[in-house]
C-alpha positions as CSV (number, residue, x, y, z in Angstrom):
1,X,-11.1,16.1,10.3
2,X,-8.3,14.4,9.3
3,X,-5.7,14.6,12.0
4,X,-8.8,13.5,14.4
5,X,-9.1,10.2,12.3
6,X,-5.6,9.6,12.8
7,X,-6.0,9.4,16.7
8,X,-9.1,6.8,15.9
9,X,-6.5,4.7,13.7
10,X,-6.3,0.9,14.5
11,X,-2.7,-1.0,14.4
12,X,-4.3,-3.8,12.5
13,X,-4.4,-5.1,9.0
14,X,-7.0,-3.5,6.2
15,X,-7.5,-1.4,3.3
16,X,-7.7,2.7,3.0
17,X,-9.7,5.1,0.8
18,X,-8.5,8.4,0.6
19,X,-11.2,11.0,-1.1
20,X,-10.8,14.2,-2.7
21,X,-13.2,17.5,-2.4
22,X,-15.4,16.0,-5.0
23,X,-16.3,12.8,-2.6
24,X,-14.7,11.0,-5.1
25,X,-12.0,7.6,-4.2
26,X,-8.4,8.6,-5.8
27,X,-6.6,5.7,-4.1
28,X,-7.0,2.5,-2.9
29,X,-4.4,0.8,-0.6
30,X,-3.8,-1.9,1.9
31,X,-1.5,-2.3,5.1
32,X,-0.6,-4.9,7.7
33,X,-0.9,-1.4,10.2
34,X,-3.3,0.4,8.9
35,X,-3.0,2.9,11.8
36,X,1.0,2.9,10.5
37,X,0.9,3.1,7.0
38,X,-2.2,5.4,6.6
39,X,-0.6,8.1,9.5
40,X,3.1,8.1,7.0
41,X,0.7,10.0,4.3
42,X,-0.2,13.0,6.5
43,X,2.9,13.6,9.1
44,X,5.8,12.5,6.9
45,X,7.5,15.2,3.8
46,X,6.8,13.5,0.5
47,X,7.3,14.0,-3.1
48,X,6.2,14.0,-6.5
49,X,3.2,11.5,-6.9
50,X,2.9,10.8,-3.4
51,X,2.8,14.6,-2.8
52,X,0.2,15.3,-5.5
53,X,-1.9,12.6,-4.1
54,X,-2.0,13.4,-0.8
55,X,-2.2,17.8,-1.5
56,X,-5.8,16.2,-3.0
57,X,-7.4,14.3,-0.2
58,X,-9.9,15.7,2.1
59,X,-11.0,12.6,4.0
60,X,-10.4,8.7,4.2
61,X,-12.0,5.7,5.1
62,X,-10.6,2.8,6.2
63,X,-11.8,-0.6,6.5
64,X,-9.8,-3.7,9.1
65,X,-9.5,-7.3,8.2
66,X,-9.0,-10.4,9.8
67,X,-5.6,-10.9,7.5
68,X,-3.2,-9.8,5.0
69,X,-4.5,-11.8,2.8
70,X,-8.0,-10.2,3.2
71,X,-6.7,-6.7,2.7
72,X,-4.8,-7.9,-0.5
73,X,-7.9,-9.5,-2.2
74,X,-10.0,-6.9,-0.9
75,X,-7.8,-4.0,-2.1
76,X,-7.8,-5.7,-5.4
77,X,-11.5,-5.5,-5.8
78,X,-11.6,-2.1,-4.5
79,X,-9.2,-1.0,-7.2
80,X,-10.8,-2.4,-10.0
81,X,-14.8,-1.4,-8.9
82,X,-13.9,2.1,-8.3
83,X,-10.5,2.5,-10.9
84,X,-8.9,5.2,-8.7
85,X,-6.7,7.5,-10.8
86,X,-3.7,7.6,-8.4
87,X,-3.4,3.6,-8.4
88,X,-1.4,1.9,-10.5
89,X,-3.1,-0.1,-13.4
90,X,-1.2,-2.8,-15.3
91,X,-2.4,-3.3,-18.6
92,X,-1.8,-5.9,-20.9
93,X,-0.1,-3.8,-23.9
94,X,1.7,-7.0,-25.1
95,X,-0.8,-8.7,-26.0
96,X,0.2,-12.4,-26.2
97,X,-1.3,-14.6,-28.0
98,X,-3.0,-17.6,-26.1
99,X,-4.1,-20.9,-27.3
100,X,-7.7,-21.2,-26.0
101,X,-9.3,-24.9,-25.2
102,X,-13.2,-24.7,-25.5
103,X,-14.5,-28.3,-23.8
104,X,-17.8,-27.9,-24.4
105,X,-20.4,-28.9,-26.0
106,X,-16.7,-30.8,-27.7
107,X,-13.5,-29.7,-27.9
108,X,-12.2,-27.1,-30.2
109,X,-8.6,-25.1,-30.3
110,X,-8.6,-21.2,-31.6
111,X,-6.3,-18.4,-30.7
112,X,-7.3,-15.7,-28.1
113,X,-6.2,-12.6,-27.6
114,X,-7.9,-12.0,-23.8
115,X,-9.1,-14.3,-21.3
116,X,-12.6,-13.5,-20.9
117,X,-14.1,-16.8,-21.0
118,X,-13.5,-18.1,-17.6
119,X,-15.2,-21.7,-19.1
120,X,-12.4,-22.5,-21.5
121,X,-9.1,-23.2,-20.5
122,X,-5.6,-20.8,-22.1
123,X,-2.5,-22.4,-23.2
124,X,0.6,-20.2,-23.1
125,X,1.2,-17.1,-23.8
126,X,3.0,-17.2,-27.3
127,X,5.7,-15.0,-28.5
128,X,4.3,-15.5,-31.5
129,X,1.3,-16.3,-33.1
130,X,2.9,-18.2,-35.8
131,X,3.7,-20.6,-32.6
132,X,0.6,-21.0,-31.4
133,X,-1.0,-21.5,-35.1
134,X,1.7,-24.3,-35.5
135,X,0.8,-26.1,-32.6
136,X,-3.0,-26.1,-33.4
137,X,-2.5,-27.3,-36.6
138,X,-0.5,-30.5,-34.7
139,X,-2.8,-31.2,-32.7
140,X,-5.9,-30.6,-35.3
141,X,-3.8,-33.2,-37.3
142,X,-3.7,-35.9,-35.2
143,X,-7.2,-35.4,-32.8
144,X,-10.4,-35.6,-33.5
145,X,-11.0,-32.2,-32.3
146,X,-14.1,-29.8,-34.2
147,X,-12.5,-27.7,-36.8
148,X,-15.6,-25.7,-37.2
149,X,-16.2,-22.3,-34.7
150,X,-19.7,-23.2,-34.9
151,X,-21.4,-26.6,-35.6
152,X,-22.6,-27.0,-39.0
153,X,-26.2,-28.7,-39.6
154,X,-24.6,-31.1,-41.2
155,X,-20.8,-33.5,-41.6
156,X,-17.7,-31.2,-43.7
157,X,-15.0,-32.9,-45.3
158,X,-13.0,-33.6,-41.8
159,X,-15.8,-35.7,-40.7
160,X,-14.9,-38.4,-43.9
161,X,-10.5,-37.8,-43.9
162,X,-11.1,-39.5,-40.2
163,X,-10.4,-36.2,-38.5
164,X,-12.9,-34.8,-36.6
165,X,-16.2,-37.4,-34.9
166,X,-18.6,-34.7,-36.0
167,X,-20.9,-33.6,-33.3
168,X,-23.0,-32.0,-36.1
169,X,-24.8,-35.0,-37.0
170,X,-22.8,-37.9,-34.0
171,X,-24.9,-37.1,-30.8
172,X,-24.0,-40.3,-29.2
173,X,-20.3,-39.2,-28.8
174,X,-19.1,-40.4,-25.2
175,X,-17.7,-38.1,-22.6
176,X,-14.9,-41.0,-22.4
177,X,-14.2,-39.8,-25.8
178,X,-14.1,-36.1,-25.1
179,X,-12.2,-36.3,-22.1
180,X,-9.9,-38.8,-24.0
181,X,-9.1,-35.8,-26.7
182,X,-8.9,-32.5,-23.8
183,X,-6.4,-34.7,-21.8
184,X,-4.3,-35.1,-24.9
185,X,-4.2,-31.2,-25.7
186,X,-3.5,-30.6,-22.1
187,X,-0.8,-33.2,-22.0
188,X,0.8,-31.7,-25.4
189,X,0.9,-28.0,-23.9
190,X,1.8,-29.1,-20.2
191,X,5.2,-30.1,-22.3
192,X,4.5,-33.6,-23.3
193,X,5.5,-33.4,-27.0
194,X,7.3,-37.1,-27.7
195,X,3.7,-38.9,-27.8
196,X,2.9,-36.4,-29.9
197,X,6.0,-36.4,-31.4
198,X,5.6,-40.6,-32.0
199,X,2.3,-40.3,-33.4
200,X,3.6,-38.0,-36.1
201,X,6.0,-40.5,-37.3
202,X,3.8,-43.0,-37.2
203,X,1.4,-41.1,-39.4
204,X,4.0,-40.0,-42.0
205,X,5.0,-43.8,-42.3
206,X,2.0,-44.7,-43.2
207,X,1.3,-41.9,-46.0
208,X,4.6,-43.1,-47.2
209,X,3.5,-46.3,-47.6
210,X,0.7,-45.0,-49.3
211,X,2.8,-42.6,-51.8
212,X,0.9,-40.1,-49.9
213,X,3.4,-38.0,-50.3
214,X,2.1,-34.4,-49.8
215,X,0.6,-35.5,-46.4
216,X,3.6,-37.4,-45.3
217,X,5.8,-34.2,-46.5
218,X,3.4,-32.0,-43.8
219,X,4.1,-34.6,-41.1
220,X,7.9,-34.2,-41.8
221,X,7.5,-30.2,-40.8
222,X,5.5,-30.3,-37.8
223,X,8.2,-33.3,-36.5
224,X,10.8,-30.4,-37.3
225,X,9.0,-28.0,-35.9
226,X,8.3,-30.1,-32.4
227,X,12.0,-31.2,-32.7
228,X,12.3,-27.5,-32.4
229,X,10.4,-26.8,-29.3
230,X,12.1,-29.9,-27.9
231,X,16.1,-28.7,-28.3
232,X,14.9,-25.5,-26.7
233,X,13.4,-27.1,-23.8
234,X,16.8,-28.9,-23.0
235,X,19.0,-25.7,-23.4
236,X,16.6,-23.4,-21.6
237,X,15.6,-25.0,-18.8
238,X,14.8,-28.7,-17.6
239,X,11.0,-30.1,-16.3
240,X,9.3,-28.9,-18.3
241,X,8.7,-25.8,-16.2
242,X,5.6,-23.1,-17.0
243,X,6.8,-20.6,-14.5
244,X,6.9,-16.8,-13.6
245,X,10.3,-15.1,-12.5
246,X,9.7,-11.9,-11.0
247,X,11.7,-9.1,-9.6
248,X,11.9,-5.8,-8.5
249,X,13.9,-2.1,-8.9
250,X,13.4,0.7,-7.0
251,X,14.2,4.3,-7.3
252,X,12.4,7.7,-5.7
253,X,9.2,7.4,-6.3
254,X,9.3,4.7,-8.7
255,X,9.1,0.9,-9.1
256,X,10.3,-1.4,-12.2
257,X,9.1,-4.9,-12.0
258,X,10.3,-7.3,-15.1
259,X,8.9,-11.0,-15.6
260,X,10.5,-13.8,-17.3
261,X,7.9,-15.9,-18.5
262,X,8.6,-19.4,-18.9
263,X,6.7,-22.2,-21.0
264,X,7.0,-25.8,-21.1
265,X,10.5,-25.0,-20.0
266,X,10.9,-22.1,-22.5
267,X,12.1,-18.5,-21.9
268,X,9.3,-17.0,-24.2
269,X,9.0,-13.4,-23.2
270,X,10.5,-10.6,-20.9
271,X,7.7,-8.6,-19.5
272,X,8.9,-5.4,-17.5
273,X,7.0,-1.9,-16.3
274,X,8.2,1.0,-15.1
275,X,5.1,2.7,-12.8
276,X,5.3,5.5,-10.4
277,X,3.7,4.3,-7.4
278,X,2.9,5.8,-4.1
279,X,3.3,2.1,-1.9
280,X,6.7,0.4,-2.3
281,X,6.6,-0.5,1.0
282,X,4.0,-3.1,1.0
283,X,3.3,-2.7,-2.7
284,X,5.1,-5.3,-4.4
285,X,2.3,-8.3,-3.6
286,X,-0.4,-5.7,-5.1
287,X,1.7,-5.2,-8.5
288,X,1.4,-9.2,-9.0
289,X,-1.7,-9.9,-8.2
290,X,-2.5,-6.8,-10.3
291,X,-0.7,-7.9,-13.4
292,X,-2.8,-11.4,-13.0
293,X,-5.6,-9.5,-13.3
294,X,-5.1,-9.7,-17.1
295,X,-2.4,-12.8,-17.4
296,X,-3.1,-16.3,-16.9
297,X,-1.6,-17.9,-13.7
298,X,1.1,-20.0,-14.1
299,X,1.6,-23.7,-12.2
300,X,5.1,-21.9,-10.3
301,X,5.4,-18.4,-9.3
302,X,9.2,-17.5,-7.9
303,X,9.7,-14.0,-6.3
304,X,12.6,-12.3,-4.3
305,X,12.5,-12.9,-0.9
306,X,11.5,-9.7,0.1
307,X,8.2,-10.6,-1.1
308,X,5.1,-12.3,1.0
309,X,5.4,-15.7,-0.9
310,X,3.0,-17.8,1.6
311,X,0.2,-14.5,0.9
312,X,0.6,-14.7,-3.0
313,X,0.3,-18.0,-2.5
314,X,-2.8,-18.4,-0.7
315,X,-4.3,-15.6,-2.6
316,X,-3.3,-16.9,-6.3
317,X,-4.0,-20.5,-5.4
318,X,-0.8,-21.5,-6.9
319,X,2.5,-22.4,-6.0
320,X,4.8,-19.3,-4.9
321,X,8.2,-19.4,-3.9
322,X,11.7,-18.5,-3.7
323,X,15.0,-19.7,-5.2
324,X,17.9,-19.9,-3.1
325,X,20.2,-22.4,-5.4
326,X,20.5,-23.6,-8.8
327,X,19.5,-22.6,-12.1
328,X,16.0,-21.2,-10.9
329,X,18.4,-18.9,-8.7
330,X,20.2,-17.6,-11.9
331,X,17.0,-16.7,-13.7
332,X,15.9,-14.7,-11.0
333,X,18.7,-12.8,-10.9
334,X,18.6,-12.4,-14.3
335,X,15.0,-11.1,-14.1
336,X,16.7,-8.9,-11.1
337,X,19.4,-7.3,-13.8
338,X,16.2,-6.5,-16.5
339,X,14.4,-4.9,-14.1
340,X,17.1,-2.4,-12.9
341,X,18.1,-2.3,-17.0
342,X,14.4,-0.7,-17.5
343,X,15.0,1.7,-14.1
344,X,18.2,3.0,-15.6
345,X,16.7,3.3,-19.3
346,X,13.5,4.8,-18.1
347,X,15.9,7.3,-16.0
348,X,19.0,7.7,-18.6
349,X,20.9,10.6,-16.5
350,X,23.1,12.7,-18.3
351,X,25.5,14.4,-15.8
352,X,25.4,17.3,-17.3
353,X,21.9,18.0,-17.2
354,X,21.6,19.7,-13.7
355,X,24.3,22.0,-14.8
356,X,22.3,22.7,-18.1
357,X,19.0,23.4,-16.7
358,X,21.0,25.7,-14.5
359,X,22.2,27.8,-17.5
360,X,18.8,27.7,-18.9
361,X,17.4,29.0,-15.5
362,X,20.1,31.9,-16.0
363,X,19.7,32.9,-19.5
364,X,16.0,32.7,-19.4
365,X,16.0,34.9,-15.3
366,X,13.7,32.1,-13.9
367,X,12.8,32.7,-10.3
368,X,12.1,28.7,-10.2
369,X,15.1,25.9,-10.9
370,X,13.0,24.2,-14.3
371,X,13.1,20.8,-13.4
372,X,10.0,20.0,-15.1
373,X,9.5,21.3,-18.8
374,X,6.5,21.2,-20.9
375,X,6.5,21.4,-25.0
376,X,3.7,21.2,-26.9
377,X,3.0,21.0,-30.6
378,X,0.0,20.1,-33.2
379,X,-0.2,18.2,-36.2
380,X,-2.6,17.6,-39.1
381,X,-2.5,16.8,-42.8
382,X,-4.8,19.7,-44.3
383,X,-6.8,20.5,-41.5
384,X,-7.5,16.7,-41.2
385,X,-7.4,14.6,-38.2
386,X,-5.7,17.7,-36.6
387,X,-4.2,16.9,-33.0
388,X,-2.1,18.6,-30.6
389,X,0.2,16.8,-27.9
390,X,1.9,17.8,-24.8
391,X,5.4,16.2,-23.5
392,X,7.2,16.4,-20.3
393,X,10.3,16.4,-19.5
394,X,11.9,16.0,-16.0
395,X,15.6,16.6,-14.7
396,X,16.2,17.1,-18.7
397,X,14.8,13.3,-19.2
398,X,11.6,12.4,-21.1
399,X,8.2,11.3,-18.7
400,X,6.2,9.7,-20.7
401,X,3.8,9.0,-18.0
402,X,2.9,12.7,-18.5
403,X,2.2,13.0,-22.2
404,X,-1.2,14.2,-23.2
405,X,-2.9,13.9,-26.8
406,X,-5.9,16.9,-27.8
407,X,-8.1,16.3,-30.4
408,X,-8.4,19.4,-31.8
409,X,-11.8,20.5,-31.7
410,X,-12.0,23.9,-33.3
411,X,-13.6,24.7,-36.6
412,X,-10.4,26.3,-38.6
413,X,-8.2,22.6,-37.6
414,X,-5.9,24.6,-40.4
415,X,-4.7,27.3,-38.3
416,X,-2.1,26.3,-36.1
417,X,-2.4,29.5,-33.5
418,X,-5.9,28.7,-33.4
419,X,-5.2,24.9,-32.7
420,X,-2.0,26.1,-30.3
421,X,-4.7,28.3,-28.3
422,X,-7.0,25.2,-28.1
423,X,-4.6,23.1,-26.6
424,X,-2.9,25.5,-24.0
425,X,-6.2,26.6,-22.8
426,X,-7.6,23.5,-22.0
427,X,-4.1,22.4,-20.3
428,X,-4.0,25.5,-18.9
429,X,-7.5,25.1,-17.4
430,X,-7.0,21.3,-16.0
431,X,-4.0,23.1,-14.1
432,X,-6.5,25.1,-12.5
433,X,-9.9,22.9,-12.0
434,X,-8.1,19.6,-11.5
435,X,-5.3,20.5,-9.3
436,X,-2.9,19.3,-11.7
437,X,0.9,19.7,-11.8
438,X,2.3,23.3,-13.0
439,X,4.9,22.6,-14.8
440,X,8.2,25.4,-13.9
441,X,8.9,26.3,-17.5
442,X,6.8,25.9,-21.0
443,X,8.9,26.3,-24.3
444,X,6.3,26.8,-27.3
445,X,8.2,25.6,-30.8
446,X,6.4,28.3,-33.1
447,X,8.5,31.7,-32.1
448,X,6.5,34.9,-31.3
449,X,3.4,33.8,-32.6
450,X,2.6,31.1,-30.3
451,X,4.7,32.8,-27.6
452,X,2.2,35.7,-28.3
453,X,-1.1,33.3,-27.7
454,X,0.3,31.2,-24.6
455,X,0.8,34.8,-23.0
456,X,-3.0,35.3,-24.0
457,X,-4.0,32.5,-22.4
458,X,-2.3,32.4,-19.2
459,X,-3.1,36.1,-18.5
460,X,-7.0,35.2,-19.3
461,X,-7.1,32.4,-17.1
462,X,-5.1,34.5,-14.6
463,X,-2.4,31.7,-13.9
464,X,1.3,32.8,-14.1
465,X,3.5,30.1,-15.7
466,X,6.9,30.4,-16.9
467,X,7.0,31.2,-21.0
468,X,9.7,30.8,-23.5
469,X,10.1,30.1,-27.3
470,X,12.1,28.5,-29.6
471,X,13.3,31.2,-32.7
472,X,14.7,30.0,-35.9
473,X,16.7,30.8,-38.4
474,X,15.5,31.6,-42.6
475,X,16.1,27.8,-42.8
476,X,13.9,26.6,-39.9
477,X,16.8,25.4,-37.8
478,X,16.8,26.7,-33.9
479,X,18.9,29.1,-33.2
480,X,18.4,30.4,-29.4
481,X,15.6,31.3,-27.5
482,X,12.7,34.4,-26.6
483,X,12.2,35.1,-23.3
484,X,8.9,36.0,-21.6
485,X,9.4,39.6,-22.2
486,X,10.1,38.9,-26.6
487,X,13.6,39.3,-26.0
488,X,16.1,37.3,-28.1
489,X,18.2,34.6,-26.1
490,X,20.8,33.3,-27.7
491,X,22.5,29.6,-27.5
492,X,25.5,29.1,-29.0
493,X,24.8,25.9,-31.4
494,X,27.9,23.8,-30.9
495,X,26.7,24.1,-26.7
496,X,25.4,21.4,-24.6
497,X,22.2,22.9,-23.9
498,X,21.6,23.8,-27.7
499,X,21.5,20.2,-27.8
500,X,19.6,19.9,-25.2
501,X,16.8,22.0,-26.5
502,X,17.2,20.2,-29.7
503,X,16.4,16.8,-28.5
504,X,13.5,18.2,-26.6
505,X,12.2,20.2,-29.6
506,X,13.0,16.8,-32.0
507,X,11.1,14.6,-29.5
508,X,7.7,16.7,-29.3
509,X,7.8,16.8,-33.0
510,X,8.3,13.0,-33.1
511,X,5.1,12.7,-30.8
512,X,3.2,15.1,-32.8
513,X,3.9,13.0,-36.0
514,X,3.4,9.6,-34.6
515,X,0.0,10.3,-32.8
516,X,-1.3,12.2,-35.8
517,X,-0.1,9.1,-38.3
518,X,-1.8,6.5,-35.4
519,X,-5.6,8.9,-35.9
520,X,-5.1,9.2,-39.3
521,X,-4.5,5.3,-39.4
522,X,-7.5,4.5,-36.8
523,X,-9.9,6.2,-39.5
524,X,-9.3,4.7,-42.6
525,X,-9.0,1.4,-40.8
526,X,-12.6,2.7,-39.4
527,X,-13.6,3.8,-43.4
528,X,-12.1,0.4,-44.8
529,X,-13.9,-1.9,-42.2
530,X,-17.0,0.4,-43.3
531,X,-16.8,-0.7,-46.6
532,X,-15.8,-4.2,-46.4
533,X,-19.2,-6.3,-47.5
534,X,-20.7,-8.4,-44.9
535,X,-19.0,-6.4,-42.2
536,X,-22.2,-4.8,-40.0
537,X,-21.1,-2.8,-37.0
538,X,-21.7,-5.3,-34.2
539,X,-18.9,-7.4,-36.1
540,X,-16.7,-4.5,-36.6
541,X,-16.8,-4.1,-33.1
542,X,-15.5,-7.1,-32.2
543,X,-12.9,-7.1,-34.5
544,X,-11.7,-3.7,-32.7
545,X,-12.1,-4.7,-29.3
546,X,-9.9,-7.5,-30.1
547,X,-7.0,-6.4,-32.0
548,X,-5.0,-3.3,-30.5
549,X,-3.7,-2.0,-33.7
550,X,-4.7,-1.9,-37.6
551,X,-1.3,-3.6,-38.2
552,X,-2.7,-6.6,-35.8
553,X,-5.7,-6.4,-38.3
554,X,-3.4,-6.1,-41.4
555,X,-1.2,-9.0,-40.3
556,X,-4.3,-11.3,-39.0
557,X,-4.4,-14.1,-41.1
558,X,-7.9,-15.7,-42.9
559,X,-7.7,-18.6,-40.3
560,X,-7.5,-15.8,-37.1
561,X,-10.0,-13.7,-38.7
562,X,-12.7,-16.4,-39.2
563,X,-12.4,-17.0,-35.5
564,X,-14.4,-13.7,-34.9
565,X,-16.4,-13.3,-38.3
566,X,-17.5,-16.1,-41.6
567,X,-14.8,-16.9,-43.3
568,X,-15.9,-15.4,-46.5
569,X,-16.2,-11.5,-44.6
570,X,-12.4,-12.7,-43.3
571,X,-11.8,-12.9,-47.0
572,X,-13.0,-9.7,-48.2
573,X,-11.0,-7.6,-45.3
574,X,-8.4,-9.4,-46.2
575,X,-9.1,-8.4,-49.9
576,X,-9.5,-4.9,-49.2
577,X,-6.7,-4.2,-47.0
578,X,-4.5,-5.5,-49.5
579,X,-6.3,-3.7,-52.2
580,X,-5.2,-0.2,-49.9
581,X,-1.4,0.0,-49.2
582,X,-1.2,3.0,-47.6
């Protein structure tokens, strides 16, 4: 059915949906030909992701537009209502802090960690929230914006130091008034700090004057803190700019894309991926318009020219171009240089590995060249939070695209055969029902025993797989290998490919530890929340939907806190995580 499709292909612009046995969409894509791009999956050699991808489809669909630009916005939404599991899918792991702008019913300033609220309007982001809190408290200082997250029933102390017009119980305040206080917020973070700067001094004077000297003492730190943000400004970059600097590496079947994220003129962050991706030919205008799928949009945009700047443009509504000269040049290839620095460090080739695997292929008889290697391992703390993991390695290089957690699910989470046979089987079994990769060689780190139970496996799910163990000595250290067959391999320990084997075996153990420390963590953050008074579920829930880490929750301060529960529940979490330590 497929290769009669091709014939019916169109050479126009559109999107394609290519289906696997289950009727199910695994990718998403769009192409100025569609009849071009979509024939290259089926009558051209490909590898790795490309290869698994299209070894899955059974049928596609495509659909023509009237433009590029219709095929971009349309692939986008395609993407995101069906989440196909071979597309690539940004996420925003730094999470940034933002300053967030609420207009109505009257302004009010708080710090956000998404961008959900398409009413309010977002300020940065931060490197820091210490940043943003220092430039609410400036503003909070000298406007008359609300202080409280919800309006009280009746006027709070701001209401009589001057500082806030108090909507509570003032329903006559003008929108002249409003719009008076949004434009001065928006003029502060658009990079118009001397007003701001002037009103501070004014204000200091007159606390002075006053002997007011606590007051006029906070006025003298936020002046040094805006004089601060305005040296950096100069050195960093002139006009004030808020601008994104992107750029590009690209290497087999992989793309690294890094961002240089200007504010007010600032350098404030490097952002940079590295994503396996199966269109780098017409790819790179989907990556950005992906990765604003979760960002806010700055004023600027500036891209290689190998990029579609008039599409982003007219499909991000903002200004999209190139630099050919000057200092926005040199930041771009700067940008350039960090993305191939994450290519090279996500692909850190040792020369000698090919030779190594080589000699492992030898020692070991391997019909198959193992360039991919799996290594699995389990952790628990007596039988608790028990977990197994699964990690990759390719060319003798970690993929960390292809580690895989398992919650151990057994009843005896203290026996570690028991838990190893869990985990194999149901890896073992995705190989099989999924269609997933088989990787050329497995090395187990428990000796005979596990070796013992993988071959149980693999011979009761029929599949043949390549087997080997790790054996060590009356002191735990590795000291060679077992082959498939229980024979002893050995490897001297001052070779290459001892230490080879080592770092694998060290870096499976490291994943083992970490993701069984994270669970461990995730449940007595869950058990603490649990018991923290005041806390129902519904504002549990928010607080874990909004902060990716207990650490984040740990570190929140009382202000942050109050922004998503009362003040006085912020104050007992705060209380009871410093009451537990651990």
């Amino acid at each position: 059915m497929i290769k009669e499709k091709l014939h019916l292909l169109e050479d126009k612009p559109g999107c394609y949906l290519m289906y696997d046995k289950n009727g199910e969409i695994i990718y998403v894509g769009k192409a100025k030909s569609l009849k071009n791009r979509v024939s290259q999956y089926f009558l051209k050699e490909h590898t790795g992701k490309t290869a698994l991808m299209v070894s899955n489809v059974v049928n596609f669909e495509t659909i023509i537009t009237s433009s590029e630009k219709e095929a971009l916005l349309l692939e986008n939404n395609l993407i995101k209502k069906h989440n196909p599991k071979f597309n690539i899918l940004l996420k925003d792991d730094k999470r940034y802090p933002y300053v967030k702008l609420i207009k109505h019913p009257y302004p009010y300033l708080e710090i956000a960690r998404n961008l959900k609220d398409k009413k309010a309007t977002y300020f940065g982001p931060f490197s820091d929230s210490s940043a943003a809190y220092n430039s609410i408290n400036i503003l909070n200082q000298l406007y008359a914006l609300r202080k409280c997250r919800n309006i009280p029933k009746k006027e709070c102390l701001y209401y009589h130091l001057g500082m806030c017009l108090a909507p509570c119980i003032n329903k006559n305040i003008t929108n002249e008034e409003k719009e008076k206080i949004i434009k001065n917020v928006e003029d502060f973070y658009n990079g118009n700090a001397l007003n701001v700067k002037k009103e501070l001094v004014s204000k200091m004077k007159e606390y002075s004057e006053k002997l007011d000297f606590e007051n006029a003492k906070e006025c003298r730190d936020l002046i040094e803190y805006l004089d601060h943000i305005l040296i950096k400004q100069d050195v960093e970059l002139k006009n004030n700019l808020n601008c994104d600097f992107f750029a590009f590496s690209f290497k087999e079947d992989y793309v690294s894309m890094a961002n240089l994220i200007y504010r007010n003129g600032i350098l404030i962050a490097l952002d940079k991926k590295v994503i396996e991706s199966l269109n780098n030919e017409e790819g790179y205008e989907s990556l950005i318009i992906e990765y604003y799928n979760h960002h806010v949009i700055p004023k600027h945009i500036i891209v290689p020219s190998y990029i579609n700047a008039l599409l982003l443009e007219e499909v991000l509504n903002t200004k999209v171009s190139y630099a050919l000269k000057g200092s926005k040049k040199h930041i771009l290839e700067m940008s350039a240089k960090n993305a191939k620095k994450a290519m090279d460090e996500y692909f850190i080739k040792d020369g000698n590995n090919n030779a190594l695997l080589l000699e492992l292929q030898d020692k070991l008889n391997l019909e198959v060249y193992p360039k991919r290697i799996d290594l699995f391992d389990n952790s628990h703390l007596q039988g608790e939070n028990a977990i197994g993991v699964k990690v990759c390695f390719e060319n003798g290089i970690p993929n960390k695209k292809l580690y895989r957690k398992y919650l151990i699910q057994g009843d005896n989470k203290k026996d570690d055969l028991s838990s190893m046979r869990e985990v194999l089987y149901r890896r073992l079994f995705k190989i099989i029902s999924e269609n997933d990769y088989l990787p050329d060689l497995i090395i187990l780190d428990g000796g005979e025993n596990q070796l013992h139970v993988a071959k149980e496996v693999a011979d009761s799910l029929n599949i043949k797989v390549n087997l080997c163990a790790l054996v060590k000595d009356d002191k735990h250290s590795t000291r060679g290998l077992m082959n498939a067959d229980f024979g002893i391999v050995d490897v001297d320990k001052h070779s290459d490919l001892f230490y080879m084997l080592v770092r694998m075996q060290d870096e499976v153990h490291r994943f083992a530890i970490t993701s069984h420390r994270n669970k461990r963590s995730k449940s007595l953050t869950s058990s603490l929340l649990d018991s923290v008074e005041g806390l129902g579920k519904k504002r549990r829930d928010v607080l874990l939907s909004t902060y990716s880490s207990i650490s984040e929750i740990r570190e929140a301060s009382v202000e942050e806190l109050s922004q998503y529960v009362p003040r006085n529940v912020a104050l007992n979490i705060k209380e009871k995580f410093n009451n537990n330590t651990d």
